[in-house]
C-alpha positions as CSV (number, residue, x, y, z in Angstrom):
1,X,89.8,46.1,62.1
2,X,87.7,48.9,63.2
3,X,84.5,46.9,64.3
4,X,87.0,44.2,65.8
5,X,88.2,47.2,67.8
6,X,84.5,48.4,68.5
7,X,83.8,45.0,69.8
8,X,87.1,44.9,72.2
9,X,86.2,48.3,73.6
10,X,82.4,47.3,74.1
11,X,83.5,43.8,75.8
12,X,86.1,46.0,78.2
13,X,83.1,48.1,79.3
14,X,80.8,45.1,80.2
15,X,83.4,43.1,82.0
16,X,84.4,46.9,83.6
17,X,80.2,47.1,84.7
18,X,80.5,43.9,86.2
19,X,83.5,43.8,88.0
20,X,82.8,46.9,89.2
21,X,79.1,46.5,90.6
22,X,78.2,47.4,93.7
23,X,79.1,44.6,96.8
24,X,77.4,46.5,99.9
25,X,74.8,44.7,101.9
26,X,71.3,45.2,101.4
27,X,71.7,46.4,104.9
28,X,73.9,49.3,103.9
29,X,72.5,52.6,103.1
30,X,73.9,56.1,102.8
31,X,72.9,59.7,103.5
32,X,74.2,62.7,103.2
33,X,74.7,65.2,106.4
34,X,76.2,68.9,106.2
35,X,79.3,69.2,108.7
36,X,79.2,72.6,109.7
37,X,82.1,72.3,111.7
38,X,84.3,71.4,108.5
39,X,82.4,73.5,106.1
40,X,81.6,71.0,103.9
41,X,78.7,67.9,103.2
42,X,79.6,64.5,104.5
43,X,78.6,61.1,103.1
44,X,77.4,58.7,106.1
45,X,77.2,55.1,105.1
46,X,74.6,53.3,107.5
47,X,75.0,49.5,108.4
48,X,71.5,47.7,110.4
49,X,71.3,44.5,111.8
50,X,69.9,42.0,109.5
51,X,67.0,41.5,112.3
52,X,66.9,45.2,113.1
53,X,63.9,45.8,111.1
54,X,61.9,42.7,112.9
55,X,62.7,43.8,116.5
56,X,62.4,46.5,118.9
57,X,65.8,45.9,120.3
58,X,68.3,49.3,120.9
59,X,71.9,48.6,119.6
60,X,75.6,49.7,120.2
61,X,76.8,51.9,117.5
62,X,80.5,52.0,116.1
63,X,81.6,54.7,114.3
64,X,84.1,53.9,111.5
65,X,86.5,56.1,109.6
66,X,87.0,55.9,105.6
67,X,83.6,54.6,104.9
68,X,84.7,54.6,101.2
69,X,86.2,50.9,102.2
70,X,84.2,49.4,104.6
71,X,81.2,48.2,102.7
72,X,81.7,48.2,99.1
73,X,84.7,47.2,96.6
74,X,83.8,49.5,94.0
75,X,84.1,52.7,96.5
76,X,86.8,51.2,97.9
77,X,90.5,52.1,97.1
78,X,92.3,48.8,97.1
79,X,89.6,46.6,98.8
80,X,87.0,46.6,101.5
81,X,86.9,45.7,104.5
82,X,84.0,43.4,104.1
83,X,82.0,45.1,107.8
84,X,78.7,44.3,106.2
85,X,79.9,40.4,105.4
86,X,81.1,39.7,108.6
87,X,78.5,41.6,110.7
88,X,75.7,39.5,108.6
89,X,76.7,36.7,109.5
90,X,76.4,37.3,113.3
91,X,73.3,36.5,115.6
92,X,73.7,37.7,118.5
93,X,76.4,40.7,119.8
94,X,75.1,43.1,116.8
95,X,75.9,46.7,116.5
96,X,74.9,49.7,114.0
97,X,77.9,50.5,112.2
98,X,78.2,54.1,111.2
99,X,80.7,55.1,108.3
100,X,81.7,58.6,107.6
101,X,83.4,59.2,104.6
102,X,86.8,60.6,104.4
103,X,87.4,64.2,103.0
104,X,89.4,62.8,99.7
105,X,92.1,65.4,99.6
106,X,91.3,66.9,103.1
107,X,91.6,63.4,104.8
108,X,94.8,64.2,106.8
109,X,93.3,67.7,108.0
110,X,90.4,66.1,109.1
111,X,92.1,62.4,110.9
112,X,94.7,64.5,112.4
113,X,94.8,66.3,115.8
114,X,97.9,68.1,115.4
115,X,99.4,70.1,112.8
116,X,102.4,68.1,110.8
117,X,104.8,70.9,109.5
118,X,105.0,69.1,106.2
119,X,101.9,67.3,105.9
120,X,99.5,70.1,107.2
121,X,96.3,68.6,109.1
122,X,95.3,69.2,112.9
123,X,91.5,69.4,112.0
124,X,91.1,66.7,114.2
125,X,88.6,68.4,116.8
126,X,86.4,69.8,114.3
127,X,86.0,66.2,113.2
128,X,85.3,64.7,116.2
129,X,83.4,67.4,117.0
130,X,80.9,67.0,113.8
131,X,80.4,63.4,114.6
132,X,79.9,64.3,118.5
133,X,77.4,67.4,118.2
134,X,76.2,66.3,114.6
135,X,76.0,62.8,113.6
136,X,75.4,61.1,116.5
137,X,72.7,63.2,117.5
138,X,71.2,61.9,114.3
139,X,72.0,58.5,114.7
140,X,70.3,58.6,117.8
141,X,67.2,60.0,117.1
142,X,66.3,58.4,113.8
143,X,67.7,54.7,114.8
144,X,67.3,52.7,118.2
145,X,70.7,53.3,119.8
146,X,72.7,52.8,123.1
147,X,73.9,56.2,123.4
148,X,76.0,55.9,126.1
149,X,79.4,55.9,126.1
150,X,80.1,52.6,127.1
151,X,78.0,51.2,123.7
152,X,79.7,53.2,121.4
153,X,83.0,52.9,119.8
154,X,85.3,54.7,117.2
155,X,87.1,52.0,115.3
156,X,89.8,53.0,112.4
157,X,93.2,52.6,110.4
158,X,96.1,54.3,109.7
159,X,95.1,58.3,110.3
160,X,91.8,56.7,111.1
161,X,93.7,54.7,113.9
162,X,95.2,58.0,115.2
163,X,92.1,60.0,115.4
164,X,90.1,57.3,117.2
165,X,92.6,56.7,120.1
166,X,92.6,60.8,120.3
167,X,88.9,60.5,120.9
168,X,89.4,58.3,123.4
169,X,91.4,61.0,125.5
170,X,89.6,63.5,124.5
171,X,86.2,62.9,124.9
172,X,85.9,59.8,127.0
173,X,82.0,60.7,128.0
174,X,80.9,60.1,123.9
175,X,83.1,57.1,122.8
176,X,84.1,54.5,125.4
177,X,86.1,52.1,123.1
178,X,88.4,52.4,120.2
179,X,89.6,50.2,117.7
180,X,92.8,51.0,117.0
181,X,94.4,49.8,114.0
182,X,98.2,50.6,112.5
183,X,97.6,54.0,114.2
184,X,99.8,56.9,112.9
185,X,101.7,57.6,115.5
186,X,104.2,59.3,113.7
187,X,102.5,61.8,112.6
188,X,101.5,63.4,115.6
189,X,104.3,62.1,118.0
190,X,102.4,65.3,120.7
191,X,99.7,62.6,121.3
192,X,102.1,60.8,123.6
193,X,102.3,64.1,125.9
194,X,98.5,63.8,125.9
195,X,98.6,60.7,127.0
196,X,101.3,61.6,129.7
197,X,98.9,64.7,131.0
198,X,95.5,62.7,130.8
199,X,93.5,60.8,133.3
200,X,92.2,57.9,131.4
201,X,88.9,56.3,132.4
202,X,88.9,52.9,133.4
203,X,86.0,52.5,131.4
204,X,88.1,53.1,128.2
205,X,89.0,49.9,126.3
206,X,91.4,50.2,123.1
207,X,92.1,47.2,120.4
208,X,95.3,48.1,118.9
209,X,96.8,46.3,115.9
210,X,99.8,46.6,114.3
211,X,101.8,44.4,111.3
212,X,105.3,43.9,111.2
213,X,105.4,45.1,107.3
214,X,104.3,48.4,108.0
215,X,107.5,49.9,108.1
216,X,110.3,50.1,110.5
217,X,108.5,52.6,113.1
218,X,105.1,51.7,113.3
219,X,105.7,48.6,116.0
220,X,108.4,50.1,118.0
221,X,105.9,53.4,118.2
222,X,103.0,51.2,119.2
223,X,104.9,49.3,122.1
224,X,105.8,53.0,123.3
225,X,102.4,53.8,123.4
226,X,101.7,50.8,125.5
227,X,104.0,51.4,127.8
228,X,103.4,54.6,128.2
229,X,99.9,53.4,129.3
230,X,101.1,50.7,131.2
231,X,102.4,53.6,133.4
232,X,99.6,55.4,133.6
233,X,98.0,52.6,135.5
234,X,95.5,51.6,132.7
235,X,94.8,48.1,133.2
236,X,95.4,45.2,131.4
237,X,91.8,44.0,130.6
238,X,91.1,47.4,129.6
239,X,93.7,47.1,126.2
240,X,94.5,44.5,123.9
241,X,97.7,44.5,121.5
242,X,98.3,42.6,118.2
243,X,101.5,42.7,116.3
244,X,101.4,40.3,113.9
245,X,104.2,38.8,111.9
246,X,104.0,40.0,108.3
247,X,100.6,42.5,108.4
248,X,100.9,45.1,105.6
249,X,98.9,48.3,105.9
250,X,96.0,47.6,103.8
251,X,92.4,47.0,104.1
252,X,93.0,43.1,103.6
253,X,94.9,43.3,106.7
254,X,92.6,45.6,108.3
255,X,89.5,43.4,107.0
256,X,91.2,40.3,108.4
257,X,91.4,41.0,111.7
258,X,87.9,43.2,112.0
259,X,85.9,39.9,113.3
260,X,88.4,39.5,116.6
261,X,88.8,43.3,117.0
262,X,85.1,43.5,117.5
263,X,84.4,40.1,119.3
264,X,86.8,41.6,122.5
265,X,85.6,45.4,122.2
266,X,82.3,43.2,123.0
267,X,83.4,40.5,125.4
């Protein structure tokens, strides 16, 4: 009984090792950056073009939230969201996609603009702030990038989807688009004032997504968001809105609907 045992724990490790391995691209690679402004190191995951390395092109960058489950199933917490698949398979329309990993326990401080008097958070600048001064000065110098606004875009779900239509508002000269996926607009219900007390670009373009199994606010928040910029006079071709009938909030919903987000952020 004892070796049968040995055996069973042995085969549960090997399946575990192979189940487990490592999906990211061969174009994926990581590095590892301090943030000053949140006292800490980050992980950034770095996505290429397949042809990047056999041409002198210069490419749009999008900067993506959670990097723990873009790329890779075994990082990820219930799933990737398969970027790397999708983006290999295109041939023309690439981009550099830039992952920065979330803080683990300090992920709501840091995807959060505002303060939450249960949750905590509102560390939302300082993030910004590190990818604006910090990363993407990186980015820039080590890999051939647009740098202008208009070429790069801040794309995330959930908190992630909060914090990247903040950055829109807020700094509209570093990110021109935002993907905008089952934002948490409850959180921080003082980003609708900043919408109501900003002047928004019409260079800004937002993707926003939404599932109807997200719970009973996240739709009815989202269409007050778009009407609210409905009456700011942002125009139609500059947003796009999804809500689709049965969309849960995970990253198979999120990985779903990647490919269309991006096609329109680059139409």
């Amino acid at each position: 009984m004892k070796l049968k045992h040995l055996y069973l724990l042995i085969l549960a490790f090997i399946l575990n090792k192979v189940t487990a391995q490592s999906t990211a691209s061969k174009q994926v690679t990581r590095f590892i950056i301090a943030a000053p402004q949140l006292d800490t190191l980050k992980t950034i995951w770095v996505y290429l073009p397949k042809n990047y390395q056999n041409s002198e092109k210069s490419y749009p960058v999008i900067y993506m939230h959670d990097a723990q489950n873009l790329f890779d199933a075994e990082t990820s917490y219930i799933g990737e969201w398969e970027v790397d698949e999708y983006m290999d398979t295109l041939t023309d329309k690439q981009s550099i996609i830039i992952g920065i990993e979330h803080g683990n326990a300090k992920r709501i401080d840091e995807l959060t603009p505002y303060m939450h008097e249960k949750y905590g958070g509102g560390k939302g600048d300082a993030y910004l702030t590190f990818i604006k001064n910090t990363v993407k000065p990186h980015i820039d110098v080590i890999y051939r990038t647009k740098p202008e606004a208009k070429n790069t875009t801040i794309f995330g779900s959930s908190l992630g989807g909060l914090i990247s239509f903040y950055a829109l508002l807020k700094y509209p000269k570093t990110f021109g688009k935002a993907g905008v996926f089952s934002p948490a607009f409850w959180i921080n219900p003082e980003i609708y004032d900043l919408v109501k007390t900003t002047e928004i670009p019409e260079t800004s373009k937002f993707y926003f997504l939404a599932g109807t199994d997200e719970g009973e606010t996240m739709i009815p928040k989202l269409e007050e968001m778009i009407a609210l910029l409905k009456s700011k006079k942002v125009k139609e071709n500059q947003f796009e809105t999804h809500s689709i009938e049965g969309g849960q909030h995970n990253e198979k919903f999120w990985s779903t609907h990647f490919s269309n987000a991006y096609q329109w952020l680059y139409n």
